[in-house]
Kinemage of the C-alpha trace (Angstrom):
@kinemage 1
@onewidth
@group {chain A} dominant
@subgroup {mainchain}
@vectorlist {calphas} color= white
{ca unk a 1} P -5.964 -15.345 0.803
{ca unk a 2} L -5.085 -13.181 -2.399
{ca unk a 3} L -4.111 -14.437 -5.580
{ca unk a 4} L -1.282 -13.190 -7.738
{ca unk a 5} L -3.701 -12.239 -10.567
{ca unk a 6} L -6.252 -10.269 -7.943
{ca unk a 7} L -3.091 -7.871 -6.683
{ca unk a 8} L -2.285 -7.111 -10.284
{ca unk a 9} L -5.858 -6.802 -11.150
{ca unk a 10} L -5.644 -4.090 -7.739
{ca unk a 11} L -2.415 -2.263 -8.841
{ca unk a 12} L -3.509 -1.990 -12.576
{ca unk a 13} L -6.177 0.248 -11.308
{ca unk a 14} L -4.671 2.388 -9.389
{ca unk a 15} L -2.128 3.352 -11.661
{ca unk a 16} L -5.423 3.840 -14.470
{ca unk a 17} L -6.172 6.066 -11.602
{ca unk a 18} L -2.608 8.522 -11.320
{ca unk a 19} L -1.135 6.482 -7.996
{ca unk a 20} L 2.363 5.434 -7.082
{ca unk a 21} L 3.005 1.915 -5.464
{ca unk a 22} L 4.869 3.018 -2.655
{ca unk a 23} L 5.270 0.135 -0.428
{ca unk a 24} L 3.496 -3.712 0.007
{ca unk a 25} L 2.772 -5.094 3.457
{ca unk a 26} L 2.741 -8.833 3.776
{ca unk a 27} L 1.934 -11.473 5.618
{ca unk a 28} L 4.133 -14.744 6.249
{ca unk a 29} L 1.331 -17.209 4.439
{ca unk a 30} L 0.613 -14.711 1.604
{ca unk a 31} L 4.202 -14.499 0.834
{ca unk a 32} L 5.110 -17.887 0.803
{ca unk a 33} L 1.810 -18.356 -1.358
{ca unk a 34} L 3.813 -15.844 -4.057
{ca unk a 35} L 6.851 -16.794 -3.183
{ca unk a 36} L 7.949 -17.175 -6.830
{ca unk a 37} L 6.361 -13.542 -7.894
{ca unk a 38} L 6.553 -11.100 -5.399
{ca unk a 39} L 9.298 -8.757 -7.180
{ca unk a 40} L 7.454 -9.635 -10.470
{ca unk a 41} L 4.391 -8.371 -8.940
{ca unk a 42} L 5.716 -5.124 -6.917
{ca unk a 43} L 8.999 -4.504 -8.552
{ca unk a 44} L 11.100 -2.746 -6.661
{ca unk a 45} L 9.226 -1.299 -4.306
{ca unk a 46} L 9.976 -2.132 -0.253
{ca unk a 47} L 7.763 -5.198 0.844
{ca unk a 48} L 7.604 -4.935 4.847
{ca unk a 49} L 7.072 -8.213 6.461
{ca unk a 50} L 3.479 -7.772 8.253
{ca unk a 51} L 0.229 -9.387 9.669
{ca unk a 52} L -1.987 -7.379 7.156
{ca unk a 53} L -1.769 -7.480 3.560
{ca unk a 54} L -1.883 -4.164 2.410
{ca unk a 55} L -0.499 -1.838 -0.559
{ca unk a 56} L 0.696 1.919 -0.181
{ca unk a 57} L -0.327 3.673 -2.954
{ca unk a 58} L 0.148 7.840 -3.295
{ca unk a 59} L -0.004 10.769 -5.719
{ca unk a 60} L 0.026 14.277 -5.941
{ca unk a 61} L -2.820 16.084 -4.635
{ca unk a 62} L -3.558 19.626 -5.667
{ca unk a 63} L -1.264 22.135 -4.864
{ca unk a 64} L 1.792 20.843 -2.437
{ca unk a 65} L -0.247 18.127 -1.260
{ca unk a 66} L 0.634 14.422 -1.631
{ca unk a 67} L -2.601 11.848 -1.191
{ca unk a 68} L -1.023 8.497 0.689
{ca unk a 69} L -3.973 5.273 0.781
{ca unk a 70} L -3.055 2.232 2.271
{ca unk a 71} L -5.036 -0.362 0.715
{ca unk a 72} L -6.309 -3.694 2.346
{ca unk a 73} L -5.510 -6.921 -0.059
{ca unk a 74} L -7.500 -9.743 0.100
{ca unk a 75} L -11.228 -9.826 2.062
{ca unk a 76} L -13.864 -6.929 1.748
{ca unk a 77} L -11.936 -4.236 -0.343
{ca unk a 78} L -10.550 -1.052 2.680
{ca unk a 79} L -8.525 1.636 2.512
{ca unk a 80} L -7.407 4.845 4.977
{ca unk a 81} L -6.480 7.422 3.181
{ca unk a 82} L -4.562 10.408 4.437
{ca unk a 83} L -3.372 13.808 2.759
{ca unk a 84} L -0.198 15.642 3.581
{ca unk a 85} L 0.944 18.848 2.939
{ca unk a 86} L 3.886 19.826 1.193
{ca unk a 87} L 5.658 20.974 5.092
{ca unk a 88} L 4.961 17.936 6.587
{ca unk a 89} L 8.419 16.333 7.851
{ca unk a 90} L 9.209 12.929 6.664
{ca unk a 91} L 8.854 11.960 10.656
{ca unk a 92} L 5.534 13.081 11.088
{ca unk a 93} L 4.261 11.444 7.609
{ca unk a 94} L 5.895 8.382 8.963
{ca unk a 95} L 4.131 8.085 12.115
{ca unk a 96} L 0.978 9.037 10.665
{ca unk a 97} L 1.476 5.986 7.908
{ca unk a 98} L 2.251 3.436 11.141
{ca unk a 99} L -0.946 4.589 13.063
{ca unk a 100} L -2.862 3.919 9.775
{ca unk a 101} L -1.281 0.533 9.597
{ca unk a 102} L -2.180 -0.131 13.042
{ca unk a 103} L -5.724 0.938 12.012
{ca unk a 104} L -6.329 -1.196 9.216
{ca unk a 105} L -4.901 -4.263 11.252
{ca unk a 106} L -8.017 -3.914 13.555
């Protein structure tokens, strides 16, 4: 299981690196483990109850482009990545961030 220092240690380089925290997946043990720290670790930002711990992270890519990578916590370091364009709806880029979910769960 992740420690508190190892997610910072995660986020701190991908905002070096230009990306957004966008959203935190979570398991049950891993947030009772930061049960004290989870807003001091992800701010704001939604944390979605899960079975994967995982971090959205996204940016602007090129020209009307927007780069979304979800980002495994924990374990061998993994991430799906997946660029939308600028006429993508919100419902497609949705269902397209739940099948990656599903993905990295596997």
């Amino acid at each position: 299981m992740i420690e508190a220092h190892e997610i910072q240690e995660i986020l701190a380089q991908y905002k070096k690196h230009g990306w957004n925290l966008s959203r935190v997946l979570l398991s049950a043990p891993t947030k009772q483990k930061l049960s004290a720290s989870p807003e001091n670790l992800f701010g704001d930002v939604e944390i979605i109850s899960s079975d994967t711990d995982a971090a959205w992270f996204s940016r602007a890519s090129g020209k009307d482009r927007e780069t979304w990578e979800l980002r495994r916590l924990g374990g061998t370091p993994f991430a799906l990545v997946e660029v939308f364009e600028a006429e993508d709806d919100e419902e497609i880029r949705e269902e397209t961030r739940q099948e990656m979910q599903t993905r990295m769960r596997k």
